[in-house]
C-alpha positions as a Python dict, from the first residue, in 0.01 Angstrom:
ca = {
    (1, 'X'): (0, 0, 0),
    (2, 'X'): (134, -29, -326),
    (3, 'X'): (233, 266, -521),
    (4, 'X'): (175, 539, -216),
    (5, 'X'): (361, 842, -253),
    (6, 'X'): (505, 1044, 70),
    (7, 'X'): (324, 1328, 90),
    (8, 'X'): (16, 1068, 126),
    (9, 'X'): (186, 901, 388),
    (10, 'X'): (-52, 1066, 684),
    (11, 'X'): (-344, 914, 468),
    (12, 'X'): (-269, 569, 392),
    (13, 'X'): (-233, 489, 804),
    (14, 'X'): (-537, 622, 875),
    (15, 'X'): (-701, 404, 596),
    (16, 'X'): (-484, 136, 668),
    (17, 'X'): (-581, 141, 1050),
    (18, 'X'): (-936, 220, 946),
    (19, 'X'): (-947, -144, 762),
    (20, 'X'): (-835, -301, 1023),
    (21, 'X'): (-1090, -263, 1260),
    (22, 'X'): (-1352, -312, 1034),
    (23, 'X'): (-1229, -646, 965),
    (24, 'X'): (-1219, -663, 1378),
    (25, 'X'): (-1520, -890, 1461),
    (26, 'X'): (-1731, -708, 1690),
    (27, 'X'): (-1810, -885, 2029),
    (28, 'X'): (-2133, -841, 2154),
    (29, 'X'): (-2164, -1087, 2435),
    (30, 'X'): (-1843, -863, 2589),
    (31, 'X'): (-2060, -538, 2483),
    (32, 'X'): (-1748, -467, 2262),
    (33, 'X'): (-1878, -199, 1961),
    (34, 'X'): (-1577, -35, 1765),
    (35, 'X'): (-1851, 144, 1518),
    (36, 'X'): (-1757, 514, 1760),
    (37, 'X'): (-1389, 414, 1669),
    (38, 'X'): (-1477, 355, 1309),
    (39, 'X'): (-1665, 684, 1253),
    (40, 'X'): (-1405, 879, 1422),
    (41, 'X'): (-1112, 774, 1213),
    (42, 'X'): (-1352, 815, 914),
    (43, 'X'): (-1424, 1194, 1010),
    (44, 'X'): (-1013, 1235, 1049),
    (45, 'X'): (-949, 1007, 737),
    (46, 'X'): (-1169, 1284, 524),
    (47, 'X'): (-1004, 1616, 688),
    (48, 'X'): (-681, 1453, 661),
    (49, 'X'): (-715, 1402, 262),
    (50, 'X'): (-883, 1724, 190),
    (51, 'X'): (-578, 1921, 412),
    (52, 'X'): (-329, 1690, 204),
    (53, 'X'): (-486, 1760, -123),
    (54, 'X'): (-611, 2122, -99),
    (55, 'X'): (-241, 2194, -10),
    (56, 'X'): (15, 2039, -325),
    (57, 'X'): (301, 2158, -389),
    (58, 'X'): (399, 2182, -758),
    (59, 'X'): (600, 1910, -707),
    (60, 'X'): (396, 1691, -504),
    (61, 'X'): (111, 1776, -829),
    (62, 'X'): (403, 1648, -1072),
    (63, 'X'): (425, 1339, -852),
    (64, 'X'): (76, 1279, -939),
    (65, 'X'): (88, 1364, -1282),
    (66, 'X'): (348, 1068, -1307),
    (67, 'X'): (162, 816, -1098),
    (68, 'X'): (162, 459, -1235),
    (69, 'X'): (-186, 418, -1179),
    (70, 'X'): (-319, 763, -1381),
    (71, 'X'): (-513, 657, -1727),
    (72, 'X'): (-321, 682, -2001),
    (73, 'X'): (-442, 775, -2341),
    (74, 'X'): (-599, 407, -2441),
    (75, 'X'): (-768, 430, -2089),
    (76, 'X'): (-1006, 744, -2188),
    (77, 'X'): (-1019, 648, -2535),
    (78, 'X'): (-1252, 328, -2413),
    (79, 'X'): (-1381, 530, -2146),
    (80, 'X'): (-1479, 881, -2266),
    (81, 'X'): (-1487, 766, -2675),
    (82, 'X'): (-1664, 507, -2846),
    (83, 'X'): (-1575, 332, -3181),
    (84, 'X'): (-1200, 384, -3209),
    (85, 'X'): (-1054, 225, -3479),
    (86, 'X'): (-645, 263, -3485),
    (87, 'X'): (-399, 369, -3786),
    (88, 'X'): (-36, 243, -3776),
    (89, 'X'): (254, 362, -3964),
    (90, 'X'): (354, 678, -4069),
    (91, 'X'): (368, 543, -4416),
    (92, 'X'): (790, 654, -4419),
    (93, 'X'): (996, 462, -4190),
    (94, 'X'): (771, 238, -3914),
    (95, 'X'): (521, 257, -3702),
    (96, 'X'): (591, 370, -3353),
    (97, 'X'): (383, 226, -3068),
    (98, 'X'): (450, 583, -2803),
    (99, 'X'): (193, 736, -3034),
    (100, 'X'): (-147, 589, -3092),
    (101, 'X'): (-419, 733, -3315),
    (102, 'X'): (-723, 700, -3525),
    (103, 'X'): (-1085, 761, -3590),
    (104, 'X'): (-1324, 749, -3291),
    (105, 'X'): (-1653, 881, -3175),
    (106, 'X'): (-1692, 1152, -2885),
    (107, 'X'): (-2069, 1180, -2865),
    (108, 'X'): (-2208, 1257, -3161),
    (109, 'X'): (-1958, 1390, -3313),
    (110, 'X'): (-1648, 1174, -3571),
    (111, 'X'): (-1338, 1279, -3489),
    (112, 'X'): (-951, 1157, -3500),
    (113, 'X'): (-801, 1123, -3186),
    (114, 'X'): (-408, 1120, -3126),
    (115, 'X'): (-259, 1070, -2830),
    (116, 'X'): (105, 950, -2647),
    (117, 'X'): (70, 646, -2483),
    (118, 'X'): (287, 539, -2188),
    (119, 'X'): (324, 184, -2039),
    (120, 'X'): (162, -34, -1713),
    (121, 'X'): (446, -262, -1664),
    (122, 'X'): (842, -290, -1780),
    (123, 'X'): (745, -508, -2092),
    (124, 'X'): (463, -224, -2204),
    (125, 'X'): (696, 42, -2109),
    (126, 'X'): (967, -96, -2332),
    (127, 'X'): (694, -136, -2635),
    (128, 'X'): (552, 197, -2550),
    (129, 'X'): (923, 364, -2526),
    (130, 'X'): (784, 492, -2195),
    (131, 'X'): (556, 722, -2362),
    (132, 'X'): (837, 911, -2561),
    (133, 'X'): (747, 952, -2925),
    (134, 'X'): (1017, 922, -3259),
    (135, 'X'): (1002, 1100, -3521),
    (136, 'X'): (824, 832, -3707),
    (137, 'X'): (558, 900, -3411),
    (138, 'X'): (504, 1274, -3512),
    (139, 'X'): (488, 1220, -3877),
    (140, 'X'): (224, 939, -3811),
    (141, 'X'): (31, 1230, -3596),
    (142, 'X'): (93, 1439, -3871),
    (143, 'X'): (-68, 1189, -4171),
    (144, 'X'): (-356, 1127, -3948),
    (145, 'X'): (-412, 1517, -3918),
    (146, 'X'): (-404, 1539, -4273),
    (147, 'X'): (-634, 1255, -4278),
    (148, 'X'): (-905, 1446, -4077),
    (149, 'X'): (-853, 1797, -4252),
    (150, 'X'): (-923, 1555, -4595),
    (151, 'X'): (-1241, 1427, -4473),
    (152, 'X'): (-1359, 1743, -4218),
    (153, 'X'): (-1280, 1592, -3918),
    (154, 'X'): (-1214, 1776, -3587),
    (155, 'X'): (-886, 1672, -3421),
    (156, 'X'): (-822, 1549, -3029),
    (157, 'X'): (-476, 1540, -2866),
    (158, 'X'): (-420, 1347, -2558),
    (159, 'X'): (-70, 1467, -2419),
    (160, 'X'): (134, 1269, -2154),
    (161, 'X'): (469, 1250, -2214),
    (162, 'X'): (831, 1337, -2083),
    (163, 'X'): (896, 1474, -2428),
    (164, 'X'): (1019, 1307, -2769),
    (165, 'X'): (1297, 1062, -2751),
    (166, 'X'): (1621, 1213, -2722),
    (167, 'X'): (1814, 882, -2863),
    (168, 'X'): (2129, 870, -3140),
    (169, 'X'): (1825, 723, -3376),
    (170, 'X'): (1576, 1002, -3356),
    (171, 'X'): (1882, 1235, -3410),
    (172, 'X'): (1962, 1085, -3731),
    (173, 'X'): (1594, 1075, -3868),
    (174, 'X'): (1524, 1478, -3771),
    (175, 'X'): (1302, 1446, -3469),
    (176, 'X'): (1356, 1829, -3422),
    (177, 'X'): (1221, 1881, -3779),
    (178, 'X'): (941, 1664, -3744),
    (179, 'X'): (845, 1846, -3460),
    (180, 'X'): (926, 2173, -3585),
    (181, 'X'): (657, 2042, -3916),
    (182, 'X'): (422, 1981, -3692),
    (183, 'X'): (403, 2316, -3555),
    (184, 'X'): (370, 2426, -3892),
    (185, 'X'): (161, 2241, -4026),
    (186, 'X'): (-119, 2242, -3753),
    (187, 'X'): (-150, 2616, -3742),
    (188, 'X'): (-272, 2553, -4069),
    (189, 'X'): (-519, 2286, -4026),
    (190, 'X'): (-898, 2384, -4181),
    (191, 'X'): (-1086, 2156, -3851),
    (192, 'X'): (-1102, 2224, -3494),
    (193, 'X'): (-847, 2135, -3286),
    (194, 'X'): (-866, 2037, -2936),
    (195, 'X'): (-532, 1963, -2706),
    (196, 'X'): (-548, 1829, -2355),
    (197, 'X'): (-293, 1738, -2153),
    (198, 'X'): (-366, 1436, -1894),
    (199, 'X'): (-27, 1380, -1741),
    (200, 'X'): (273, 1514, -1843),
    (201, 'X'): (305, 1796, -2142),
    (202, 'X'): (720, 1783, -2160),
    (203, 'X'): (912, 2034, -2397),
    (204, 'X'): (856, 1991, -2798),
    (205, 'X'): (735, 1635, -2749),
    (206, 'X'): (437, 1747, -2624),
    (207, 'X'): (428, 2069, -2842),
    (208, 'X'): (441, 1847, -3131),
    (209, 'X'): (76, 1752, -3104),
    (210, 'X'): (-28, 2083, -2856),
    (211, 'X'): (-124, 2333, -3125),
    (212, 'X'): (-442, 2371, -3108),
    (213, 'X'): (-775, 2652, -3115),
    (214, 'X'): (-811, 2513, -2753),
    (215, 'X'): (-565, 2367, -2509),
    (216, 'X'): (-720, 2203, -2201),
    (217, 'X'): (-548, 2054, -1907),
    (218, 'X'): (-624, 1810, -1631),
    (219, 'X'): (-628, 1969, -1245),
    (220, 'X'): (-336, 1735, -1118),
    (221, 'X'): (-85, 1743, -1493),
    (222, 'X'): (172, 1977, -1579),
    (223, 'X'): (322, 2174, -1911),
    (224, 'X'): (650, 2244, -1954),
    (225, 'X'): (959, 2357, -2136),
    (226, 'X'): (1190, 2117, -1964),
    (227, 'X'): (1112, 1852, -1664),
    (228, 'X'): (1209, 1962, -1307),
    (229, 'X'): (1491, 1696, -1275),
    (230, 'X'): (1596, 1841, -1664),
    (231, 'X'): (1627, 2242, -1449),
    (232, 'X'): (1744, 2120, -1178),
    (233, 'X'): (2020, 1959, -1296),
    (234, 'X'): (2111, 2282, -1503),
    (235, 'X'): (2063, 2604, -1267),
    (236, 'X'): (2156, 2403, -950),
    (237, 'X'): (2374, 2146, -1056),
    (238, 'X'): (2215, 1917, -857),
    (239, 'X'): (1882, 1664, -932),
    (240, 'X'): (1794, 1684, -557),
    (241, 'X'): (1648, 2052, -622),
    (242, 'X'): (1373, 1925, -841),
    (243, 'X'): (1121, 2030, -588),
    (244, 'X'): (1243, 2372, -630),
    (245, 'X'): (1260, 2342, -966),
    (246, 'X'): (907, 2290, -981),
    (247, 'X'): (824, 2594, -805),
    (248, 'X'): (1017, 2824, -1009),
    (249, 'X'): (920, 2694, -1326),
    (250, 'X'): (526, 2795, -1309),
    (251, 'X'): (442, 2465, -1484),
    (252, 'X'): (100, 2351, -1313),
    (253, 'X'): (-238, 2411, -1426),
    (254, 'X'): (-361, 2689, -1216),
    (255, 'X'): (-5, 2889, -1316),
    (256, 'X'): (-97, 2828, -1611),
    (257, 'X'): (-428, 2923, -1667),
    (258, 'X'): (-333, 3235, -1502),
    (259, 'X'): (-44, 3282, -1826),
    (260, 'X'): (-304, 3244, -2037),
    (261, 'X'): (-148, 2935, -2174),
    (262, 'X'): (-410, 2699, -2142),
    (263, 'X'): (-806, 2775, -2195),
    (264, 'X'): (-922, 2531, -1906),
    (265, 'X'): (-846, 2311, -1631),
    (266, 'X'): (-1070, 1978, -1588),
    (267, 'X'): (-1107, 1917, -1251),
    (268, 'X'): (-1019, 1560, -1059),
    (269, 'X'): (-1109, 1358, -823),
    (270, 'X'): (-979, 1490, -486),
    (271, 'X'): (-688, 1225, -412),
    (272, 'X'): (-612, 1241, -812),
    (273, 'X'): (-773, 1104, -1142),
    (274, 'X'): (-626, 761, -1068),
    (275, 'X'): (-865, 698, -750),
    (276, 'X'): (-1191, 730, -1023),
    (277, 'X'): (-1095, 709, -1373),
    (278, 'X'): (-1439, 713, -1435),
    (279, 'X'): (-1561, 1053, -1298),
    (280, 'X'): (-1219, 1203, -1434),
    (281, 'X'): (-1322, 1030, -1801),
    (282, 'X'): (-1693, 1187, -1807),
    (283, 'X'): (-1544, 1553, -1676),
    (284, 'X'): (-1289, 1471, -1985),
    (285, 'X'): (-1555, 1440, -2172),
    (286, 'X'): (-1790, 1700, -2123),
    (287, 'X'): (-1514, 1995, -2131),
    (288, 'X'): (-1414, 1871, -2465),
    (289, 'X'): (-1800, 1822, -2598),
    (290, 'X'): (-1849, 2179, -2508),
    (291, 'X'): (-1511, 2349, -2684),
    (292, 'X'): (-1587, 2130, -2995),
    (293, 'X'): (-1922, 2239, -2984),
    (294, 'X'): (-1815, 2625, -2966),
    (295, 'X'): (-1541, 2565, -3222),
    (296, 'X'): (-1803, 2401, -3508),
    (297, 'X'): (-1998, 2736, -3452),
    (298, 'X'): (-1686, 2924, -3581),
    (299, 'X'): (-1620, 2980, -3958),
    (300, 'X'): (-1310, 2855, -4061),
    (301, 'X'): (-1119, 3108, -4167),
    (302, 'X'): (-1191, 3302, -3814),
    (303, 'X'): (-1129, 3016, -3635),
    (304, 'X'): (-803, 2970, -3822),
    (305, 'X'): (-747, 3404, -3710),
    (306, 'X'): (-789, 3325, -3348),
    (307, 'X'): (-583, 2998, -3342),
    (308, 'X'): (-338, 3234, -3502),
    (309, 'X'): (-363, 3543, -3238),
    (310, 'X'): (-353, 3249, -2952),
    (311, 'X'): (11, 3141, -3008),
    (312, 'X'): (105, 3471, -3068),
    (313, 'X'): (-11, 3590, -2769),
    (314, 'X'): (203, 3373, -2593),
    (315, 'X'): (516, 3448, -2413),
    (316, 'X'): (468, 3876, -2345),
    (317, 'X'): (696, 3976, -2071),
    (318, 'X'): (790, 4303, -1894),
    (319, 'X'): (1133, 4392, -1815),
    (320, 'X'): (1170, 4569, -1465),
    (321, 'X'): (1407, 4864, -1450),
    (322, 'X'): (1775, 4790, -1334),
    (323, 'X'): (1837, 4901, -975),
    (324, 'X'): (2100, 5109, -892),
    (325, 'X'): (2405, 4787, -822),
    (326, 'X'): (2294, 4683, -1168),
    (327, 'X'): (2350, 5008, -1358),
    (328, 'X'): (2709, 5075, -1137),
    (329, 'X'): (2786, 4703, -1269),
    (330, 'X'): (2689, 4795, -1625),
    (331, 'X'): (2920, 5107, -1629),
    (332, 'X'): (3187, 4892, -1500),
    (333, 'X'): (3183, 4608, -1772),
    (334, 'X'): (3020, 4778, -2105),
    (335, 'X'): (3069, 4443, -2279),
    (336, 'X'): (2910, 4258, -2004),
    (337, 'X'): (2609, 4490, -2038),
    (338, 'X'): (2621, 4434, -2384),
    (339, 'X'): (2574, 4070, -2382),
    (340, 'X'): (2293, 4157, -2184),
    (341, 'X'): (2098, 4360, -2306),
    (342, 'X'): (1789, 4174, -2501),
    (343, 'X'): (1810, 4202, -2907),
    (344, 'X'): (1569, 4425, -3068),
}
């Protein structure tokens, strides 16, 4: 089967095997039934997925957050919103097809809606820049926010990206301060703000349109400061540790939930929210109905304090004491302990 990933591997031959004789004819004149067969391998096919999926590894849940076949951004906006009408252009430079965005209806309620957008196929993937935003991208997110503070508007993110596009071009038209704007600008904003990430939430590109009074993630995506392949290559010199990687770098939703740095995790379909982009859609749906819903009950300028107290609430740590090898080491090199020792 097309796009099967091997960790699924145990799965796919028991469905594959399963098809195969239920397109067996049955013979009755030989008294042949295979229906006993059939509802065997049905009873193992269902144990087998829920042992397979009850039991990811971080990396096998990043595998799935990067599966061809996950909805993108476009995907829930005609599936969990209604009446989306698109802006282009960031009204500087050009428009920039990784990031899509514009008014849209979820419910009742008008909202604008930004989101990275990734591609189906090379030629999409190529238009799309795989889902990797320019600057021109971020400044378009950032006119459209300013578009919905103007006109009272809550705001929507829909992350899923690798991060922003590293290229010599982005480079030379600031796509660190663009980012770095963004942050700014959208701890400021006067409207609710709702983030969720859907895929992948990589480094500042996803940051750039993550700051929100709520940040939501789907059950099977990840967040993160750098990809696994990105640490990997870094700590152990080697791209083949990405699996470790993973693991070390806390990065999916239950580890982070538990940091605090995400408010919910919307829960997927069993094999993944590519097997019923519809159910994962209305579960989109509703979580984000019910945050807006708490956030319009807020008063601004409250709403604006806790948004605040959020982000800075982010990233406490506790150093453990230095063990005895340590402080012999630290006695033996004082500039070496210096260098060490965290800043004030």
């Amino acid at each position: 089967m097309k796009h099967q990933l091997d960790f699924e591997k145990p799965i796919f031959e028991l469905q594959r095997k399963l098809d195969e004789l239920r397109q067996h004819p049955e013979t009755h004149a030989m008294g042949i039934s295979l229906e006993e067969e059939i509802q065997q391998i049905e009873v193992k096919l269902e144990e087998t997925r829920r042992q397979v999926y009850a039991n990811l590894t971080p990396w096998q849940r990043i595998q799935l957050a990067r599966h061809p076949k996950r909805p993108y951004t476009l995907d829930y906006l005609n599936t969990a919103f209604t009446d989306f009408r698109e802006l282009h252009g960031d009204r500087l430079f050009a428009e920039d097809r990784a990031m899509v965005g514009g008014f849209a209806r979820l419910g009742e309620h008008r909202v604008v809606v930004i989101g990275t957008q990734k591609g189906r196929d090379t030629k999409e993937n190529i238009l799309r820049n795989f889902g990797s935003a320019h600057p021109e991208g971020y400044r378009k997110a950032l006119r459209l926010m300013r578009l919905a503070d103007k006109f009272s508007l809550p705001i929507i993110t829909l992350i899923d990206t690798a991060g922003a596009y590293p290229g010599v071009g982005a480079e030379e038209r600031h796509i660190a301060e663009a980012i770095a704007v963004n942050l700014r600008e959208m701890t400021l904003l006067d409207v609710p703000v709702i983030a969720i990430v859907i895929g992948e939430g990589g480094s500042g590109g996803a940051l750039g349109i993550g700051v929100a009074d709520r940040v939501l993630i789907l059950e099977n995506s990840y967040y993160s400061v750098i990809s696994p392949e990105g640490c990997a290559a870094i700590l152990w010199k080697d791209r083949a540790a990405s699996a470790k990687a993973a693991a070390a770098l806390r990065i999916t939703a239950n580890e982070l939930l538990e940091f605090k740095l995400v408010d919910e995790i919307v829960p997927e379909p069993l094999s993944g929210a590519h097997t019923d982009p519809t159910s994962t859609a209305a579960a989109l749906k509703s979580a984000l109905l019910r945050h807006l819903d708490e956030l319009l009950a807020l008063p601004g300028p409250e709403r604006l304090k806790k948004r605040y107290e959020k982000f800075r609430a982010h990233g406490h740590f506790q150093e453990a004491a230095p063990t005895p090898e340590e402080k012999n080491a630290a006695k033996k090199s004082p500039r070496r302990a210096a260098h060490a020792a965290p800043a004030a």
